[in-house]
N, C-alpha and C positions, 0 to 999 in steps of 0.2 A: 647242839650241846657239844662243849668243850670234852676232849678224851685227855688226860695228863700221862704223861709217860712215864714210864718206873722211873729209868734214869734222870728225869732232871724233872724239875717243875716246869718245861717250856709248852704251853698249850697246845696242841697238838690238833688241827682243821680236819675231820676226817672227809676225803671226796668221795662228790657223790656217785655211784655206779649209772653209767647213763649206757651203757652197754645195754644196745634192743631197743632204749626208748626212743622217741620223737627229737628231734631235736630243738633246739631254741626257735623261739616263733620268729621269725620277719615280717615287713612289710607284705600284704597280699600284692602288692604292686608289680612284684618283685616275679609272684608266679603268674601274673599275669598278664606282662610284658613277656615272658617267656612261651606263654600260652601262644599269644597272638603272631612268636614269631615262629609257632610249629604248624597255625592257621594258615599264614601265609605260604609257609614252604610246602605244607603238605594239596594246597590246592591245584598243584600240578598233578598228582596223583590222581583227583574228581575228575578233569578236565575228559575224559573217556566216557565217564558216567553222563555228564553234562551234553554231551556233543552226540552221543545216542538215544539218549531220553527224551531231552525238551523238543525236540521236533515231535516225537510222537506225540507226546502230552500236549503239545501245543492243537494237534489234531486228534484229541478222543483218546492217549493210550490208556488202560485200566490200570498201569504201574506209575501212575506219576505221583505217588508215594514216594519213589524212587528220588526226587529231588529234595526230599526234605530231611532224607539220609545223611549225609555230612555235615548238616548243623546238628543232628541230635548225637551223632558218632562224638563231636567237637563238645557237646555240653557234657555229656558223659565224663570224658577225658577233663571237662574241667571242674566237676564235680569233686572229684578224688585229689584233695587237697592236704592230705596227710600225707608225714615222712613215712618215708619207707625203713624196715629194720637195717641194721647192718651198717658195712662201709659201702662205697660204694668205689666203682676203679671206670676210669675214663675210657682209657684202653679198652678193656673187657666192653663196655657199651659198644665200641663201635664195632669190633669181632662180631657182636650176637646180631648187632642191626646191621651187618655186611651177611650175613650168613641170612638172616631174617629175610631180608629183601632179595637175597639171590635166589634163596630157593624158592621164595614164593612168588616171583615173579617170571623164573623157572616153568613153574611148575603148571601157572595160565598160561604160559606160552606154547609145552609140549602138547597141553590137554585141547588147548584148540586148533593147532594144527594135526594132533591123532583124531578129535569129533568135534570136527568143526559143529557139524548143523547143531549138536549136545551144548557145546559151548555158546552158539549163537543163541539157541532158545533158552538156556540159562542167564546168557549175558554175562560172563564168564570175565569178558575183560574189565568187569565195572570192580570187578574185586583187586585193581591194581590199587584203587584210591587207600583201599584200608589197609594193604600190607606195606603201601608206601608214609602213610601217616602212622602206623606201628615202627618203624623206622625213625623218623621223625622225632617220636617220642622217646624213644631208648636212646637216640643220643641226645635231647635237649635233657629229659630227667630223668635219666639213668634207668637201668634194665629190671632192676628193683623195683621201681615205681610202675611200669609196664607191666609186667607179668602179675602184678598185682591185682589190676584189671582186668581179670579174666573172664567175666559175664558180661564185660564189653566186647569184646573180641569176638566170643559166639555170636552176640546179640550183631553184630557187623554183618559176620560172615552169612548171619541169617536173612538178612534182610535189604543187604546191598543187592545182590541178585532177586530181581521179581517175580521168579517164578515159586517159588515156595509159596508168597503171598497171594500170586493169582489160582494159586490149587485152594487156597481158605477158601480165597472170595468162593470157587466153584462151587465149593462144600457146602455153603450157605446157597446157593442158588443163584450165584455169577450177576442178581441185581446193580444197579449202580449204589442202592444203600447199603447191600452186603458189601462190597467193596469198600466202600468209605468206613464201615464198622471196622472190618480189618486191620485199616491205616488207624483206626481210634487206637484199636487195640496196639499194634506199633508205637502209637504214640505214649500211651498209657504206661510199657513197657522202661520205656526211655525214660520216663520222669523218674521212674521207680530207682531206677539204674545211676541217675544222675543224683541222688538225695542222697549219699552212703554216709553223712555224717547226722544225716536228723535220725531223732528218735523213730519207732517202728510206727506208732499212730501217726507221726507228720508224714512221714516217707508211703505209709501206703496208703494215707486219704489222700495225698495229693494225688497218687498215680488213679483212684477211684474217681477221683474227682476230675479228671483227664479224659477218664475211659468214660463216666455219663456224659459229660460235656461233649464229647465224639459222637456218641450214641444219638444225641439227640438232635447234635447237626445231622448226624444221617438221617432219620427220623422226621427231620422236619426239611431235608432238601428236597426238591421237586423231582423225583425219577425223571432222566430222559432229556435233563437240562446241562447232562456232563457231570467227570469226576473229577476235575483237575481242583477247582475252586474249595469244593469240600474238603478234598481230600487233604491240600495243601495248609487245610485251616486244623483238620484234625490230627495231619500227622505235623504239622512242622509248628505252626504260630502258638495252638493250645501248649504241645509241651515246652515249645521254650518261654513261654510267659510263664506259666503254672512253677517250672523248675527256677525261673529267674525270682519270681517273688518268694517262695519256700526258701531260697539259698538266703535270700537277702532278710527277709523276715526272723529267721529260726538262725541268725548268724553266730548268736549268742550259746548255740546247742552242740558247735563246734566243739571234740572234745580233745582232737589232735592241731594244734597250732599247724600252720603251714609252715613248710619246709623249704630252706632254699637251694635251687635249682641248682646241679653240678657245673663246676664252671669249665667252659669250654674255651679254647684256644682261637684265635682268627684263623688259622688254617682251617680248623673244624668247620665254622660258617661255610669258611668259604667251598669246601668241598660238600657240604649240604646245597647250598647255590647252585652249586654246580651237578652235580644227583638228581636236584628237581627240574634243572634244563632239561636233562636229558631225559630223565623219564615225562617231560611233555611232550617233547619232540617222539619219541622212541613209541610211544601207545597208541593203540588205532582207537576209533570208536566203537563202544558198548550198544551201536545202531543193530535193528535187524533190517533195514528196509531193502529188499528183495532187486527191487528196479522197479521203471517208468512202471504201471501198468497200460494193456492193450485194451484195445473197446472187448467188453461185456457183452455178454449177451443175457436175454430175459426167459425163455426157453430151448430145449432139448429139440431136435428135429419131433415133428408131430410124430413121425413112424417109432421113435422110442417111448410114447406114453408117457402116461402120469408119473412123474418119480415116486420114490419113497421118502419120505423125510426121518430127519435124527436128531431129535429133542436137545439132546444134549451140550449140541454147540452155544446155546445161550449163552449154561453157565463161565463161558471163556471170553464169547463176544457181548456179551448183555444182551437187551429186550430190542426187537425187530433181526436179529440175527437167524439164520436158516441153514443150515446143511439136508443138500438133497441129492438123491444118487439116482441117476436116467441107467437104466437097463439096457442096454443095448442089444440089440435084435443078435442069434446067434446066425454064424454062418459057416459053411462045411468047410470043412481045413484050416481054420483058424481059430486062436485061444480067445475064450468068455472076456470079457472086457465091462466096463460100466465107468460112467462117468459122474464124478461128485463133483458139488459146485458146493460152495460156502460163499455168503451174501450175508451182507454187513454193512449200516449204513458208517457205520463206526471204522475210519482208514488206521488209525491209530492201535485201535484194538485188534486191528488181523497182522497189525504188522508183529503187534506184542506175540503172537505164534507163529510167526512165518516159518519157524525154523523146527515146527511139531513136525513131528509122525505119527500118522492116523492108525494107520496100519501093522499087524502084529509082526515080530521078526525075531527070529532068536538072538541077535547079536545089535549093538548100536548101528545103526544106517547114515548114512551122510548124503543130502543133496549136490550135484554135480552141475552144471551151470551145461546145458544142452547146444551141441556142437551147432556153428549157425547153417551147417551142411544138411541139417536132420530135418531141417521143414519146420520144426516144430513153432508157436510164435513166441516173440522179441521178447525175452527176461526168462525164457523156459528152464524149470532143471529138471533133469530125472534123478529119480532113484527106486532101489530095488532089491531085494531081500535075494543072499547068495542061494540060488538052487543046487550048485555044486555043492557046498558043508553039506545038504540037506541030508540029515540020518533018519528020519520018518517019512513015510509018504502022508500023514496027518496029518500036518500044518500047511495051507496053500502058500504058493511060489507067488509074485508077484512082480509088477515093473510098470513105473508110474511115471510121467510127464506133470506137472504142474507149473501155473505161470499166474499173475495178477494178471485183473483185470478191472474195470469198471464201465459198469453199464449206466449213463446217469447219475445219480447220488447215492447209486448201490455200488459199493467195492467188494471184489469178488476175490476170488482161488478158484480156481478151475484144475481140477486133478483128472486124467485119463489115465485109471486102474486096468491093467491085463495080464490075465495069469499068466504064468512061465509054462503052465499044461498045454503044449502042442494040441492036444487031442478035442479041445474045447468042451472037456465035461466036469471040468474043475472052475467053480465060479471066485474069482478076485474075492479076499474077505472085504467085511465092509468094514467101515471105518469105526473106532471106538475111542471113547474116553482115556484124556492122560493122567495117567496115575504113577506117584511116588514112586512102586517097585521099575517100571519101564522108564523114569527118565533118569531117577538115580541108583537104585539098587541091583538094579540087575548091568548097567552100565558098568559101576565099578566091579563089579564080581568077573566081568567080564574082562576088563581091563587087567585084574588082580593074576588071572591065570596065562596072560601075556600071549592072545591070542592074533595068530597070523591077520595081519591085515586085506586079507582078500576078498573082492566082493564077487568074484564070481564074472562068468560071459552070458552075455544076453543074445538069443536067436536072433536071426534077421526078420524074421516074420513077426516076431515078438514085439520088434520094434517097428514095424510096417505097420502094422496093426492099428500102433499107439497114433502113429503120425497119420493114419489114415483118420481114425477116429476124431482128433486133435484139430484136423481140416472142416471134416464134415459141422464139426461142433459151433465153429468159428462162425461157418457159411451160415447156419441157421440164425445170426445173431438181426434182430426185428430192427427198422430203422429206427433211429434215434440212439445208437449204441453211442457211445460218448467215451474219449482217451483224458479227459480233464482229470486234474490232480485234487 
């Protein structure tokens, strides 16, 4: 409706306030050429992720979940197809994604070379892919539309590292159909996450209808036949079909037009081109795998007896997995000592922990790669809880040697535990269960008080001990021990 003006009769068009709103719709073409050319740049980021995982997965890992991560990271982000409020300024996008990606990429860097083994058994460097495609996106569509997505970013940060998901699986009881439930539920997640323009009944019956559909592939996969296959169905192909039909079904529910993409200069490209070289080149692998393993052996010297077993390595390696600890006979003048073995027909699955610590310690511990001077065998590391810090006599001292092995189509760990107690009346703890507060809570609290890096000195006999025990273990291995991969 026309407004007239006092002063004259000339009609007077009042405009409209578009301050906050959406802006004019476009072609979707438009954000989705833009999409694909943040796909492509950002896949140099994955390349870390890729090059540590599919090997394992390809051999039995329980994270191979972990591959179906940057397509759901990637629908997510093309889900959210509404303008962002505001203006937005070119400049300022690349300030926040230089700062974005310095310090996060920073910040994997310091944390694995302060804990290493923490970082390795997190897999620490797979989180370059998401801070480098949060980059990506701030400068292709601007810092506004980024931050927007904020229940993407957690959902990233949650689920590109496998260990958060291998602790589920445990909880449930580390089955291979507990496992595959987990990746449902991952999957489930993503759809939910990816639908931000349907209504709340399309948006949450699809992610239900994600998560039974998971459910029932696990439920109906044969235990024992492998995770990769299910897993890959429930975390990756269920939610990108399910989110692909919804978006394209329910188009019409859209209630913010799409927006189009800030325009960027050819210097800009080209210094994204050039960002994604180098961060391919510049990232190591998101691998845990240890080294070659050495021939296995099937038991303990007969003079250490029957072991003890500890149930609870299942839930980490799934069904036919074993942890057992041989006693070792005591002798005058030297510390208690005992030997654990973890057996696993699963090569995949031991590497997924290679970088655990069994054993309690007050501060993070890191594996050390074992001098080839020490005897000990080929791919050995030690590590060792500092007895120097020690302010209680409570908690036992310890100092371990560990190395792979394989006996036949059993893949092993072989740890030899010996206390730091000269006196031999203090027994090595045994081994326990990984838990949330020990791998992340009590890690960062520690880091937070900016604690000396010191691990402390180890006796000669301490270590004699190990490397005696180390040999004898070896010697006892039954013919047929076997170094095949």
């Amino acid at each position: 409706m026309s407004l007239l003006d006092q002063r004259s009769t000339t009609a007077v068009v009042p405009v409209p306030d578009t301050a906050g709103t959406p802006s004019a719709a476009v072609p979707r073409s438009s954000f989705g050429r833009r999409m694909v050319a943040a796909v492509t740049l950002a896949a140099a980021g994955w390349v870390p992720l890729y090059t540590g995982v599919l090997p394992d997965a390809l051999s039995g890992s329980r994270s191979a979940y972990v591959l179906a991560v940057p397509f759901l990271v990637t629908l997510i982000a093309a889900g959210h197809r509404s303008a962002p409020r505001g203006v937005g300024d070119a400049e300022s996008d690349w300030i926040v994604a230089v700062l974005v990606g310095g310090a996060g990429l920073t910040a994997i860097h310091l944390l694995g070379e302060r804990l290493p083994t923490l970082a390795g058994l997190w897999r620490l460097s797979a989180l370059t892919g998401v801070v480098w495609f949060a980059c990506v996106l701030i400068v292709l569509f601007g810092v506004r539309h980024v931050t927007r997505m904020r229940a993407l970013w957690v959902f990233a940060l949650t689920v590109t590292t496998p260990l958060p998901v291998l602790l589920a699986g445990a909880q449930l009881g580390g089955g291979d159909r507990a496992m595959v439930a987990v990746a449902a539920a991952v999957g489930a997640v993503a759809v939910a996450l990816a639908t931000p323009g349907r209504t709340a009944t399309i948006r949450w019956g699809a992610a239900a209808a994600c998560l039974l559909a998971g459910l029932l592939t696990a439920a109906l996969w044969t235990p024992g036949s492998g995770v990769l296959v299910p897993t890959l169905v429930t975390a990756g192909v269920l939610p990108v079909a399910i989110t692909l039909a919804v978006n394209g079904f329910g188009a019409r529910a859209v209630t913010a037009p799409a927006f189009a993409p800030p325009t960027r200069s050819t210097t800009s490209t080209v210094a994204l081109v050039v960002l994604a070289l180098t961060v391919l080149v510049t990232t190591a692998p998101a691998g845990a795998r240890v080294g070659d393993p050495v021939p296995g052996v099937g038991d303990g010297p007969a003079a250490w007896g029957t072991p003890t077993s500890f149930g609870f390595i299942t839930r980490y390696l799934g069904p036919g997995s074993t942890l057992q600890r041989y006693s070792v006979p005591a002798v005058d003048g030297l510390p208690a000592a005992a030997v654990d073995v973890i057996s696993t027909p699963n090569a995949g699955a031991l590497r997924d922990i290679a970088d655990a610590v069994w054993y309690p310690s007050a501060r993070p511990l890191d594996y050390r790669a074992a001098a080839p001077s020490a005897g000990f065998p080929p791919g050995a590391r030690t590590i060792h809880s500092n007895a120097d810090a020690a302010t209680t006599a409570t908690g036992p001292q310890w100092y371990a040697v560990t190395w792979p092995a394989r006996h036949g189509a059993v893949h092993q760990q072989i740890t030899v535990i010996v206390s730091q107690s000269l006196t031999g009346s203090v027994a090595p703890p045994p081994p326990a269960p990984l838990s949330v507060t020990a791998t992340s809570l009590r890690p960062a609290l520690w880091l937070a008080r900016q604690q000396p890096d010191d691990t402390g000195a180890i006796d000669d006999v301490i270590r004699g001990r190990a490397t005696d025990l180390a040999a004898q273990f070896t010697a006892a291995q039954p013919a047929g021990g076997s170094t095949g991969v």
